[in-house]
C-alpha positions as YAML, in Angstrom:
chain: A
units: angstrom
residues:
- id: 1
  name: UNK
  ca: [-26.79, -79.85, 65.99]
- id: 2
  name: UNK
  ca: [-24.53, -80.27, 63.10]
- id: 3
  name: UNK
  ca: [-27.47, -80.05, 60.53]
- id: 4
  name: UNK
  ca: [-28.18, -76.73, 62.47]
- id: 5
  name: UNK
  ca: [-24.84, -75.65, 62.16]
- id: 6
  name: UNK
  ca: [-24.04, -76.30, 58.40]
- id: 7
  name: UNK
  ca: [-27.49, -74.81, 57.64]
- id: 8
  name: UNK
  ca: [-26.62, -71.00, 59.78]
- id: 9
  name: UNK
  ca: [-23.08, -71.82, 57.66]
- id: 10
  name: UNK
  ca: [-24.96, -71.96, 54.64]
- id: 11
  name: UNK
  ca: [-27.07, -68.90, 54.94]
- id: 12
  name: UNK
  ca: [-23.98, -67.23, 55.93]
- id: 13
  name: UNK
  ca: [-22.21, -67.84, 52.86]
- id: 14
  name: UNK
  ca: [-25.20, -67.09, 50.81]
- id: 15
  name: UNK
  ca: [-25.19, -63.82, 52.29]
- id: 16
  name: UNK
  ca: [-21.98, -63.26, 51.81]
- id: 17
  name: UNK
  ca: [-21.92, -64.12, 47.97]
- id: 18
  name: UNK
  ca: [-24.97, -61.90, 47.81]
- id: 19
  name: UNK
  ca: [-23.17, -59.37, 49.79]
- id: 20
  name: UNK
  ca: [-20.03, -59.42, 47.43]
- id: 21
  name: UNK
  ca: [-22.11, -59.57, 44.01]
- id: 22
  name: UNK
  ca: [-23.77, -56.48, 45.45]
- id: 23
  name: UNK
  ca: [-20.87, -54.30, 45.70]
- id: 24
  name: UNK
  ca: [-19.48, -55.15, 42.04]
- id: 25
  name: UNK
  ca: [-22.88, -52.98, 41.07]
- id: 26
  name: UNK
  ca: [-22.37, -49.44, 40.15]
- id: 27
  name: UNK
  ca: [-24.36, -47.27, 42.19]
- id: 28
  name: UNK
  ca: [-27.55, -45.45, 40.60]
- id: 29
  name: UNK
  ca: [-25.46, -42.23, 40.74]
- id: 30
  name: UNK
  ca: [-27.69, -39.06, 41.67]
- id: 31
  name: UNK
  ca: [-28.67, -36.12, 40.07]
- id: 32
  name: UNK
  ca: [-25.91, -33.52, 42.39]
- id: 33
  name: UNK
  ca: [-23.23, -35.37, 41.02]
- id: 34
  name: UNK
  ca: [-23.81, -36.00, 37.73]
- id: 35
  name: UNK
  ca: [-24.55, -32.14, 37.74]
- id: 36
  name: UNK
  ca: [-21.05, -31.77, 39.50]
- id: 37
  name: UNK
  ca: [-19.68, -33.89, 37.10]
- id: 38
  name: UNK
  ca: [-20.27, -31.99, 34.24]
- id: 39
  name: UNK
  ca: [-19.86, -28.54, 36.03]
- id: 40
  name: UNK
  ca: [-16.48, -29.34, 36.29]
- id: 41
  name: UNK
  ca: [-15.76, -30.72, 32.89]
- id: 42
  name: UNK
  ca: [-17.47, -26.97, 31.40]
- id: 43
  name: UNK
  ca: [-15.38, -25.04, 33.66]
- id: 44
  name: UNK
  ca: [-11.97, -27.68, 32.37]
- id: 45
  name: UNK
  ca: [-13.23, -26.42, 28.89]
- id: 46
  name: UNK
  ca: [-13.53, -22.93, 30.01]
- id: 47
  name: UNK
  ca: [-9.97, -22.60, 31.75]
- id: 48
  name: UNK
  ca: [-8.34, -23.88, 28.42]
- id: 49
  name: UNK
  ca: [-10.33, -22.01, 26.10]
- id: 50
  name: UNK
  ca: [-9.46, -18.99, 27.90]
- id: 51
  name: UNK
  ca: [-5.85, -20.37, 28.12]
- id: 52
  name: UNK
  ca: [-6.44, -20.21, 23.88]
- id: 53
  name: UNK
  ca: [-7.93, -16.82, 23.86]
- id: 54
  name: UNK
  ca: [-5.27, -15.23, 26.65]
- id: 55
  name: UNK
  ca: [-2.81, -16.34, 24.38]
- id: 56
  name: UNK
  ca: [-4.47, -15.07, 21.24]
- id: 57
  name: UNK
  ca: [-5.25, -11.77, 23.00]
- id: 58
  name: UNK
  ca: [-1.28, -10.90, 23.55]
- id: 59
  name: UNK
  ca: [-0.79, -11.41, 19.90]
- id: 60
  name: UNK
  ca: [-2.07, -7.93, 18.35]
- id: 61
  name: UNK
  ca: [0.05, -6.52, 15.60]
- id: 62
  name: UNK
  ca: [2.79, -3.46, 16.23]
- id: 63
  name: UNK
  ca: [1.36, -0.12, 16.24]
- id: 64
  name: UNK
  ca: [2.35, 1.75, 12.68]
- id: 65
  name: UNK
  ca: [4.95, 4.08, 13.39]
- id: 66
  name: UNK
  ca: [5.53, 6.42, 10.63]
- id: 67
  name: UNK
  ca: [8.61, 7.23, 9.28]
- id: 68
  name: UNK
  ca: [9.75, 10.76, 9.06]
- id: 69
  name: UNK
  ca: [8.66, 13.37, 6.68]
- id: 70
  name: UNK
  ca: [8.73, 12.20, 2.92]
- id: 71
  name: UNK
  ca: [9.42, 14.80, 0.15]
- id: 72
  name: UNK
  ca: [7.04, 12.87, -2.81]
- id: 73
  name: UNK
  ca: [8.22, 15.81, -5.39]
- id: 74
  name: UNK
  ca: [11.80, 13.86, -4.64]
- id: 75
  name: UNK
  ca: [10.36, 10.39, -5.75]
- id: 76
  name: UNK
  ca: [10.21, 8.97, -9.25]
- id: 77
  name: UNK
  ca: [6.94, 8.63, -10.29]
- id: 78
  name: UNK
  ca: [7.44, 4.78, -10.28]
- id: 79
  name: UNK
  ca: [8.86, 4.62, -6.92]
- id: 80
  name: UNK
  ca: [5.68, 6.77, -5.53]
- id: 81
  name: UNK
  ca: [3.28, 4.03, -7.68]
- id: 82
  name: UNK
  ca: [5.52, 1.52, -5.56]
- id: 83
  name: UNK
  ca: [4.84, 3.37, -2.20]
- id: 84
  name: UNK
  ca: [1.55, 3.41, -2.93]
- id: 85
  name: UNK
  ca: [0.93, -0.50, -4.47]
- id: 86
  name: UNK
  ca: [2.75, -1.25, -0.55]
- id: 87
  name: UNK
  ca: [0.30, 0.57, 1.13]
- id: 88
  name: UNK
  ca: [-2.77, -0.85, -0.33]
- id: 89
  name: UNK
  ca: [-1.12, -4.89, 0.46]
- id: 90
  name: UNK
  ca: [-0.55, -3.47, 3.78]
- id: 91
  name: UNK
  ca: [-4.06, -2.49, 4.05]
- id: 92
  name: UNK
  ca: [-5.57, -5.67, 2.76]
- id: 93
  name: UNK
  ca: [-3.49, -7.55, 4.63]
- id: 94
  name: UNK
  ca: [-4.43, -5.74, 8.64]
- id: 95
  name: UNK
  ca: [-8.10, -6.16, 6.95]
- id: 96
  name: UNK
  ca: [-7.82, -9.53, 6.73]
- id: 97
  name: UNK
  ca: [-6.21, -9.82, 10.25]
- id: 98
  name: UNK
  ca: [-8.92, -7.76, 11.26]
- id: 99
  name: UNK
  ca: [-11.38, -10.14, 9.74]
- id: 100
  name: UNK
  ca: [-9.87, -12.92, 11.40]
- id: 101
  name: UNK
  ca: [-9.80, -11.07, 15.04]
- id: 102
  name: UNK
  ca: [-13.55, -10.75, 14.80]
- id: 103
  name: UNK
  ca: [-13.79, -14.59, 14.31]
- id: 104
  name: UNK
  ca: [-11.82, -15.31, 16.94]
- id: 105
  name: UNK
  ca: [-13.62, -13.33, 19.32]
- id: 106
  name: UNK
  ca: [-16.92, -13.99, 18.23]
- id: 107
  name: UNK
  ca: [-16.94, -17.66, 17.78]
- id: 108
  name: UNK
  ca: [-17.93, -18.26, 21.56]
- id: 109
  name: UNK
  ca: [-20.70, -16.08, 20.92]
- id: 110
  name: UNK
  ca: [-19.85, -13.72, 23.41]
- id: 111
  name: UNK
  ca: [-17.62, -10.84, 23.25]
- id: 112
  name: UNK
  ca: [-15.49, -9.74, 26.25]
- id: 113
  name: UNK
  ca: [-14.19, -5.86, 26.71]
- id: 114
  name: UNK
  ca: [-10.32, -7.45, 26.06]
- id: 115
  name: UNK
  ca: [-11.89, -9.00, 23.04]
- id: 116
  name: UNK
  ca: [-13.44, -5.02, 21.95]
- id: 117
  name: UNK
  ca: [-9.41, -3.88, 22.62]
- id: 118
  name: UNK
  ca: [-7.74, -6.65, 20.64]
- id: 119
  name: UNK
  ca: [-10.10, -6.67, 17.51]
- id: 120
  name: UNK
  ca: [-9.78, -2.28, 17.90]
- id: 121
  name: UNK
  ca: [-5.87, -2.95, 17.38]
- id: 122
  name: UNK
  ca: [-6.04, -4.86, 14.14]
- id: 123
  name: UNK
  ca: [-8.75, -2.19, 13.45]
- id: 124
  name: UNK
  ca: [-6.55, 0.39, 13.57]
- id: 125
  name: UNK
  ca: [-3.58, -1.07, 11.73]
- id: 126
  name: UNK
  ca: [-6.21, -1.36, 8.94]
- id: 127
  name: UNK
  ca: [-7.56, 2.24, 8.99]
- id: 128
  name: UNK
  ca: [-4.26, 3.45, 9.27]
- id: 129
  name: UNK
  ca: [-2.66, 1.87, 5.85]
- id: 130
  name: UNK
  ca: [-6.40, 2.70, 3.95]
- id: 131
  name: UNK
  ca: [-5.70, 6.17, 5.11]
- id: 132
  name: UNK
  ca: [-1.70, 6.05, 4.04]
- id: 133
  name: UNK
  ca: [-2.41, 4.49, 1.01]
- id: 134
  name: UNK
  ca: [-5.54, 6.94, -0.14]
- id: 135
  name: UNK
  ca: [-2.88, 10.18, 0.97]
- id: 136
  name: UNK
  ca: [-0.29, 8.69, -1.49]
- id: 137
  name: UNK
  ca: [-3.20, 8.67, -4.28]
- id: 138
  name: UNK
  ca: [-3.43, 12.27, -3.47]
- id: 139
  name: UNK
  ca: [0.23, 12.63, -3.82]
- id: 140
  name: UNK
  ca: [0.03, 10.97, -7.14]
- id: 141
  name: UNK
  ca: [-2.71, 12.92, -8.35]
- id: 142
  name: UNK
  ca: [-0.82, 15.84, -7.87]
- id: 143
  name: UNK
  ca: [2.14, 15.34, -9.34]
- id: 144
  name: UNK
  ca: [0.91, 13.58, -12.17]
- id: 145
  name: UNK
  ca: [-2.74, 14.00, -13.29]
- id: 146
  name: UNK
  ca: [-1.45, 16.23, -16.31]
- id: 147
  name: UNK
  ca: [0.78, 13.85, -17.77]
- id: 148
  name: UNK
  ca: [-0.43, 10.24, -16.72]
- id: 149
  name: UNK
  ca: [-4.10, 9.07, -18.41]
- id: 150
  name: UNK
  ca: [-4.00, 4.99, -18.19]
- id: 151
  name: UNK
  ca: [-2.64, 5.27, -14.41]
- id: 152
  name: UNK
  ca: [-4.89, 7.28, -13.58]
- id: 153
  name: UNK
  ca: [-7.84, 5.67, -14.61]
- id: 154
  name: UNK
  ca: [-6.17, 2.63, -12.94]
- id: 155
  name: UNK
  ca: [-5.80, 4.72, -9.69]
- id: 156
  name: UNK
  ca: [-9.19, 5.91, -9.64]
- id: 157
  name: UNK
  ca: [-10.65, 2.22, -9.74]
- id: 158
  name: UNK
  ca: [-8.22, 1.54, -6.46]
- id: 159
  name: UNK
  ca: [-9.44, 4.65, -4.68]
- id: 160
  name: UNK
  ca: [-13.02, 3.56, -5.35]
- id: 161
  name: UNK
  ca: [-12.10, 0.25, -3.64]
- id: 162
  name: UNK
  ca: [-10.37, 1.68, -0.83]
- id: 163
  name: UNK
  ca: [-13.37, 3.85, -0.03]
- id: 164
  name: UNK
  ca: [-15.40, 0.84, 0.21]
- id: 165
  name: UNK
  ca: [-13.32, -0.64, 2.38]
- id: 166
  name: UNK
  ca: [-13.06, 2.07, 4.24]
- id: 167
  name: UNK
  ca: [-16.70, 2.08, 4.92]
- id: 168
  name: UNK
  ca: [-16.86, -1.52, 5.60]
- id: 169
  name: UNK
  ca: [-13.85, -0.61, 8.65]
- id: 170
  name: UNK
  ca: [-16.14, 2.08, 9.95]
- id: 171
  name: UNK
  ca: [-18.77, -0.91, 10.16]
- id: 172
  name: UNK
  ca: [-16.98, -2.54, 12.19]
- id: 173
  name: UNK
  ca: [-15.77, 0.64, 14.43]
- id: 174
  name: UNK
  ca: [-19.61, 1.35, 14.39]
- id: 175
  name: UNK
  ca: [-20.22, -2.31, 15.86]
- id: 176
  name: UNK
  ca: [-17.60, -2.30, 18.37]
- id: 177
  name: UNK
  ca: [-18.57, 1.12, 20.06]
- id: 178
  name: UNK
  ca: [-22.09, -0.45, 20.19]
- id: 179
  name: UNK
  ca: [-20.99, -3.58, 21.79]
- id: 180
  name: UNK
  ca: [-18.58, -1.60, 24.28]
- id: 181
  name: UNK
  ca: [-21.02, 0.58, 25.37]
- id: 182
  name: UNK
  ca: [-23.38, -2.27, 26.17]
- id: 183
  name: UNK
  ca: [-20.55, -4.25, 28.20]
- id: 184
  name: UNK
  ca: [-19.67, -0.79, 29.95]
- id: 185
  name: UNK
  ca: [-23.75, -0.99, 31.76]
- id: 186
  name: UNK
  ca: [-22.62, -4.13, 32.82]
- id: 187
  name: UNK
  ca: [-25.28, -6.10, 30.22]
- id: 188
  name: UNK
  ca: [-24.50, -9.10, 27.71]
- id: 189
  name: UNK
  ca: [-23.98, -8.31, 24.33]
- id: 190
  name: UNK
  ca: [-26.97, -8.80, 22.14]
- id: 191
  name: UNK
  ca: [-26.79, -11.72, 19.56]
- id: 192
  name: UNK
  ca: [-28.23, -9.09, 17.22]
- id: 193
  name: UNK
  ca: [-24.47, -7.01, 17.75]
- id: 194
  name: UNK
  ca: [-22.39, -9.92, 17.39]
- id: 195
  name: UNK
  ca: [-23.80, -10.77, 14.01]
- id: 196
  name: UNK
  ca: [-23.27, -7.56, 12.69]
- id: 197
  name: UNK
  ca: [-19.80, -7.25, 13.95]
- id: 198
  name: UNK
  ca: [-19.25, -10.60, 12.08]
- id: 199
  name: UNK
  ca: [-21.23, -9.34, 8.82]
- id: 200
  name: UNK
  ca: [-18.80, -6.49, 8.65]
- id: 201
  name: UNK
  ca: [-16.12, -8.42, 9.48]
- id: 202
  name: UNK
  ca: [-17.15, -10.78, 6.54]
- id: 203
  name: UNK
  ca: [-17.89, -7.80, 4.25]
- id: 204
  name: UNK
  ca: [-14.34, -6.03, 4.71]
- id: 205
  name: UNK
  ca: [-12.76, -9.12, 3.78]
- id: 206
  name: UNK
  ca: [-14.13, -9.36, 0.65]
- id: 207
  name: UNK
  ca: [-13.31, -5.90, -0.49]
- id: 208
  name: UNK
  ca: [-9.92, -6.07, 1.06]
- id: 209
  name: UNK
  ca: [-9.95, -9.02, -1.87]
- id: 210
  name: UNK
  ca: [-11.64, -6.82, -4.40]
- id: 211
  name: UNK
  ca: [-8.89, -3.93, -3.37]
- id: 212
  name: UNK
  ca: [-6.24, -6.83, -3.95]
- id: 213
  name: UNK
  ca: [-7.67, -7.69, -7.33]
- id: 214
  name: UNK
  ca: [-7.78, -4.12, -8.68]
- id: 215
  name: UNK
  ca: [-4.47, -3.35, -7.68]
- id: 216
  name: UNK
  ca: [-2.15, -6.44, -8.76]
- id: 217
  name: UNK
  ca: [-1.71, -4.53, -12.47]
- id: 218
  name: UNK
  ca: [-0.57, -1.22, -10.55]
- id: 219
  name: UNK
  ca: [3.13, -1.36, -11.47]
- id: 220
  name: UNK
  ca: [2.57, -2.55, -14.95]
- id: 221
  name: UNK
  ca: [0.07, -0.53, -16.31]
- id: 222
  name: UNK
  ca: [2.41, 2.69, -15.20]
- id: 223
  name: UNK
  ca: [5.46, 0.94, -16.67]
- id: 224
  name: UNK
  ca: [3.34, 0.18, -20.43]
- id: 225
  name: UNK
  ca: [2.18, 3.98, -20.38]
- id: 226
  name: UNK
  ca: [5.57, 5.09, -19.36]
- id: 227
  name: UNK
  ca: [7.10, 3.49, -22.37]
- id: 228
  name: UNK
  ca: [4.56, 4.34, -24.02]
- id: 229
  name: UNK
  ca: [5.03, 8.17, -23.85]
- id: 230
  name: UNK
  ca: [8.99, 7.44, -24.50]
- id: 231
  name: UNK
  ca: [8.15, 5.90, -27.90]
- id: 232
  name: UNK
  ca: [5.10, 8.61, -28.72]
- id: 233
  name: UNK
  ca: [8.15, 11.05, -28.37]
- id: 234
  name: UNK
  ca: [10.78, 9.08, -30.49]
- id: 235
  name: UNK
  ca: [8.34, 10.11, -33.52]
- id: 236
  name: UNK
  ca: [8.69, 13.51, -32.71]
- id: 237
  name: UNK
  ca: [10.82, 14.98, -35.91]
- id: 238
  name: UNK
  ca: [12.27, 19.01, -35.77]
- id: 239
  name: UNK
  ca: [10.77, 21.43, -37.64]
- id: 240
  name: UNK
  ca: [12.64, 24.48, -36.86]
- id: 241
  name: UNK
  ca: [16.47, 23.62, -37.29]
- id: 242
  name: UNK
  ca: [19.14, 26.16, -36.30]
- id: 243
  name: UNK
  ca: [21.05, 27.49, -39.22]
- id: 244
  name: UNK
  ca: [24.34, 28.29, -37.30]
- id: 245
  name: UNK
  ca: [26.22, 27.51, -34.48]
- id: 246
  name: UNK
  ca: [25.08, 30.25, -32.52]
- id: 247
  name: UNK
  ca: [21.55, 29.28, -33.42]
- id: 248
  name: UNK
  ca: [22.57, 25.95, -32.58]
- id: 249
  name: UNK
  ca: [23.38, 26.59, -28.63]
- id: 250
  name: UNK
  ca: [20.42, 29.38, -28.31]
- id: 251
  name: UNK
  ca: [18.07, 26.48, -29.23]
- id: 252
  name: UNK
  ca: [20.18, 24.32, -26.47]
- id: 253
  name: UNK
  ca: [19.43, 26.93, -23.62]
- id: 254
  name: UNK
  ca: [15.85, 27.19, -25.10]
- id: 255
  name: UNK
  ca: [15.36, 23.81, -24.57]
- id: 256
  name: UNK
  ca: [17.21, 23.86, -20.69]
- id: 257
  name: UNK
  ca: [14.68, 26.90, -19.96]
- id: 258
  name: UNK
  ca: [11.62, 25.66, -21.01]
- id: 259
  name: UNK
  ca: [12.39, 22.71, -18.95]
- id: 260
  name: UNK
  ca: [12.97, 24.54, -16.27]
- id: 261
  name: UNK
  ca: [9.81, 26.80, -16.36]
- id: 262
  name: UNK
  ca: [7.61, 23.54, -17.13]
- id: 263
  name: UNK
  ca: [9.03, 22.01, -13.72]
- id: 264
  name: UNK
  ca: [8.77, 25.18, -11.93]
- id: 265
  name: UNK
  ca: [5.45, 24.03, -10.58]
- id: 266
  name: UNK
  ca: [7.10, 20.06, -9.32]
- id: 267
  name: UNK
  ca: [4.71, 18.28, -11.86]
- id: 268
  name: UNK
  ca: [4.38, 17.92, -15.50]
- id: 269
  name: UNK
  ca: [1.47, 18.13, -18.54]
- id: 270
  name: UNK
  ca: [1.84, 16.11, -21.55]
- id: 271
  name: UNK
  ca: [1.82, 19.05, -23.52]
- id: 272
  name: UNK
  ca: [4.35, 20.31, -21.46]
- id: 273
  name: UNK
  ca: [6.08, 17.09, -22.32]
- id: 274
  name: UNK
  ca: [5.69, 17.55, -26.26]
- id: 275
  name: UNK
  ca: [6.73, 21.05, -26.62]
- id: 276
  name: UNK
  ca: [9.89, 20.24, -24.71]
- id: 277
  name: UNK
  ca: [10.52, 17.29, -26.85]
- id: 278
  name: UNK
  ca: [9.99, 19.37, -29.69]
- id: 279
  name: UNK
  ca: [12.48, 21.86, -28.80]
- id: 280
  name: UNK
  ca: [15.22, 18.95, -27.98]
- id: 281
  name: UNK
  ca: [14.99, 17.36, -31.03]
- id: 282
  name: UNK
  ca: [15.34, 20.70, -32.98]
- id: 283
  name: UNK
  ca: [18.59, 21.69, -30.70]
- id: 284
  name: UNK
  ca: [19.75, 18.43, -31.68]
- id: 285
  name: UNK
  ca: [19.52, 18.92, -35.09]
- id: 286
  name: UNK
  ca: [21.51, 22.17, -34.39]
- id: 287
  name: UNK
  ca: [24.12, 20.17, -32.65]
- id: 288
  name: UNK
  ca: [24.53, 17.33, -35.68]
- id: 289
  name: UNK
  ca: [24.74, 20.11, -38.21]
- id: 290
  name: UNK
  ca: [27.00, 22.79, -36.74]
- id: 291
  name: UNK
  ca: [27.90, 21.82, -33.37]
- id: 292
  name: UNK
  ca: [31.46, 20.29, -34.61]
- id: 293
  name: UNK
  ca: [34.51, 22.27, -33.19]
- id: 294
  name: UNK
  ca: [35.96, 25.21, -35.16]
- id: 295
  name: UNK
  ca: [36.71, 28.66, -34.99]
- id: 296
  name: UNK
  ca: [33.58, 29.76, -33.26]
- id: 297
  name: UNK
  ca: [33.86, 27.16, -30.93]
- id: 298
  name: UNK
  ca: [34.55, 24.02, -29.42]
- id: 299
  name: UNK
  ca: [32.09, 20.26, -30.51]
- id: 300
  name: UNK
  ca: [28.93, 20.51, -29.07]
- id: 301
  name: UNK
  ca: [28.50, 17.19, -30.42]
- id: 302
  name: UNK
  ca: [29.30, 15.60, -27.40]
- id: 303
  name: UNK
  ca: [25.88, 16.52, -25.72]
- id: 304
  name: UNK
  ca: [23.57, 15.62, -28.72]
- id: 305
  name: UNK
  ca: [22.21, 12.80, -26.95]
- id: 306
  name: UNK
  ca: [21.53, 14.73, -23.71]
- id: 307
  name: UNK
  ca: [18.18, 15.82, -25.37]
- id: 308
  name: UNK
  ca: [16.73, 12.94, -25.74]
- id: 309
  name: UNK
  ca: [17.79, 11.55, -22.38]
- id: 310
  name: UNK
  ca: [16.61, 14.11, -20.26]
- id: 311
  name: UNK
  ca: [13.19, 14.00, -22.06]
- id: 312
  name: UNK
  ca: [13.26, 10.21, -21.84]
- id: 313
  name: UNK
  ca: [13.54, 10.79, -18.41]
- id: 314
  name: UNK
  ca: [10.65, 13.37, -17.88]
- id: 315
  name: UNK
  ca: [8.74, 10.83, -20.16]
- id: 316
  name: UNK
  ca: [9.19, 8.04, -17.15]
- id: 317
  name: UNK
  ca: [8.64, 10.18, -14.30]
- id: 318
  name: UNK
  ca: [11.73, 10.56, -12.99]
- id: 319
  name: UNK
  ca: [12.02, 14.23, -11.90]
- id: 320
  name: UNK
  ca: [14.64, 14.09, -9.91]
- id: 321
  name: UNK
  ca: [17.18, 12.83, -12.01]
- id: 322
  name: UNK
  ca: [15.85, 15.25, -14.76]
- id: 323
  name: UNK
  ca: [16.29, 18.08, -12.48]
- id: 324
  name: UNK
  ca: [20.17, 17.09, -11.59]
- id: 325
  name: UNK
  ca: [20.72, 16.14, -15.44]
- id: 326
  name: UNK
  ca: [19.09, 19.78, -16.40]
- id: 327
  name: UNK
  ca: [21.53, 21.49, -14.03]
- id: 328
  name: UNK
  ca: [24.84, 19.67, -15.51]
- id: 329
  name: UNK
  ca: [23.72, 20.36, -18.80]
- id: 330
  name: UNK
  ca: [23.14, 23.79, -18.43]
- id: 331
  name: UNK
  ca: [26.49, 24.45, -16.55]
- id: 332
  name: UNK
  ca: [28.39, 22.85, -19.37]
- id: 333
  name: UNK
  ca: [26.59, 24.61, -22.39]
- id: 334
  name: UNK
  ca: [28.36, 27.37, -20.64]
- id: 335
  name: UNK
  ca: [27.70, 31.09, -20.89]
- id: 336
  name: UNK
  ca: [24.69, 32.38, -22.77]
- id: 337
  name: UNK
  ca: [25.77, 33.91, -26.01]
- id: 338
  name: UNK
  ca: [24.01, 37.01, -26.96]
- id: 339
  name: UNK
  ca: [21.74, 37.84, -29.93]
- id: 340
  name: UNK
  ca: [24.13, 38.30, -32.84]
- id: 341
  name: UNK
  ca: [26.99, 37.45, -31.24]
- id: 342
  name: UNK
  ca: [29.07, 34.31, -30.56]
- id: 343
  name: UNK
  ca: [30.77, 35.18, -27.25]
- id: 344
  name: UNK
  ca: [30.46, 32.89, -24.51]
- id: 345
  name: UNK
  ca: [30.68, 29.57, -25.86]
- id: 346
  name: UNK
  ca: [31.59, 26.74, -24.39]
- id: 347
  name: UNK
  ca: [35.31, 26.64, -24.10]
- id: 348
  name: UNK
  ca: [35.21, 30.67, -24.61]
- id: 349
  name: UNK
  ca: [35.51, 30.82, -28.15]
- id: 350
  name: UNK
  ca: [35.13, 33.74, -30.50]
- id: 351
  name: UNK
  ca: [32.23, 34.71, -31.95]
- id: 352
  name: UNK
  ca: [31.52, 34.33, -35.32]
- id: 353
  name: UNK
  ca: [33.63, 37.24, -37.26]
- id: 354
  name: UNK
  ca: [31.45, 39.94, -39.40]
...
């Protein structure tokens, strides 16, 4: 009985080690929930992906306001160059953040309509400082094109890389329409339109670089040919000196007239330039020979140097202060004096006696 006993006891036990060795084996796991499994881990990569890309999506840049109304024929010529040298880093700068949209949104290889409205924002803070900064060239050209010839060669070679970046942001306009269009029929995007957003994306980088390159000298070259027209003037020497006093102050308003007619038209030629320098270093002449005070009248001395400054000043582009230094020099010349005669001078002086 015993024997019988401690045997059933002994299978028992056996049973039960089996038993508990058994149930310290993983179970073969099957195919639902290792298909569960992973379903859940994709969507746990989706959620915080979007997470990345909501967050991304709320960071587009502020819309370009512009500022009111700017008189350009009120601007130096360097502080227009600066206007316009701000514009194009402006522009190469929304390209690139343009550039970098695109990536963002493309490197799921999808693209989502919020994705087409956040890469359009950066688009058009791009197109809108090409656009600003190719108006100001206009401006430039304008005002300028007679009397500047390095700049303008300089200008011309940033204009030609604006337009290609221009064309390169119309790529990617032209690739965004596509791909919104398809999204709006309720299809996926084609691989095909992705890669071309990217290509353009890629390409308007590079000549937002190219623009960037070109334009780093702006400021420079315009100051070297500015002081380089200051010191082409300095050689100028007179060659029709007043004999007289009268003479003397006739040349002065000479000079303050032709300045005036030259400006008339809010720009400048070099020749326009030359002739007036001409004329001021003649009246100056007049001014160092006979413009001491005495009977006739009182020292014109005094303004000798305004000559030279205000063509110094037309030499650098900076119209405005010409125009306000034109005005005071005129009004203290004083009245005209007539042919012959040496009424009117400044002070009020006699003329010259017969």
């Amino acid at each position: 009985m015993k024997s019988r006993l401690r045997i059933v006891l002994s299978v028992f036990v056996l049973a039960s080690m089996i038993l508990a060795c058994g149930s310290q084996t993983p179970p073969t796991a099957s195919p639902d929930v290792v298909n569960t499994a992973i379903a859940a881990t994709q969507q746990s990569q989706a959620l915080a992906q979007a997470t990345v890309n909501s967050a991304a999506l709320t960071a587009i840049p502020m819309t370009p306001t512009p500022g009111p109304a700017v008189e350009y024929v009120n601007l130096t010529e360097e502080e227009l160059a600066t206007l316009i040298d701000q514009a194009v880093a402006e522009a190469v700068s929304a390209t690139g953040q343009a550039a970098t949209a695109v990536t963002e949104s493309t490197t799921d290889d999808a693209v989502t309509t919020d994705e087409v409205v956040y890469v359009y924002d950066y688009y058009y803070y791009a197109d809108y400082y090409v656009e600003y900064a190719e108006d100001l060239l206009a401006e430039y050209y304008t005002l300028y094109s007679d009397l500047a010839t390095d700049m303008i060669i300089e200008l011309n070679a940033v204009e030609s890389e604006l337009a290609q970046l221009n064309d390169t942001l119309t790529s990617i306009d032209s690739s965004l329409q596509e791909i919104s269009s398809t999204l709006e029929q309720g299809l996926a995007v084609a691989e095909e339109s992705i890669a071309q957003l990217e290509s353009a994306a890629q390409q308007a980088q590079i000549n937002a670089q190219e623009l960037q390159t070109q334009a780093q000298d702006m400021i420079s070259v315009l100051q070297a040919e500015q002081q380089g027209r200051v010191d082409q003037l300095s050689q100028i020497q007179p060659d029709n000196i007043p004999t007289d006093k009268i003479a003397a102050l006739q040349s002065a308003f000479a000079f303050v007239d032709f300045a005036n007619t030259a400006m008339g038209d809010n720009k400048l030629s070099r020749d326009e330039l030359t002739n007036l320098a001409q004329l001021g270093k003649n009246a100056q002449s007049g001014f160092a020979n006979f413009g001491g005070a005495d009977g006739v009248g009182p020292d014109l001395t005094q303004f000798s140097g305004k000559f030279d400054e205000i063509t110094n000043q037309l030499a650098r582009g900076q119209m405005p202060q010409a125009r306000g230094n034109i005005s005071q020099f005129e009004s203290s010349l004083g009245s005209r004096p007539s042919p012959g005669a040496g009424g009117g001078l400044p002070g009020g002086g006699p003329g010259p006696r017969p």
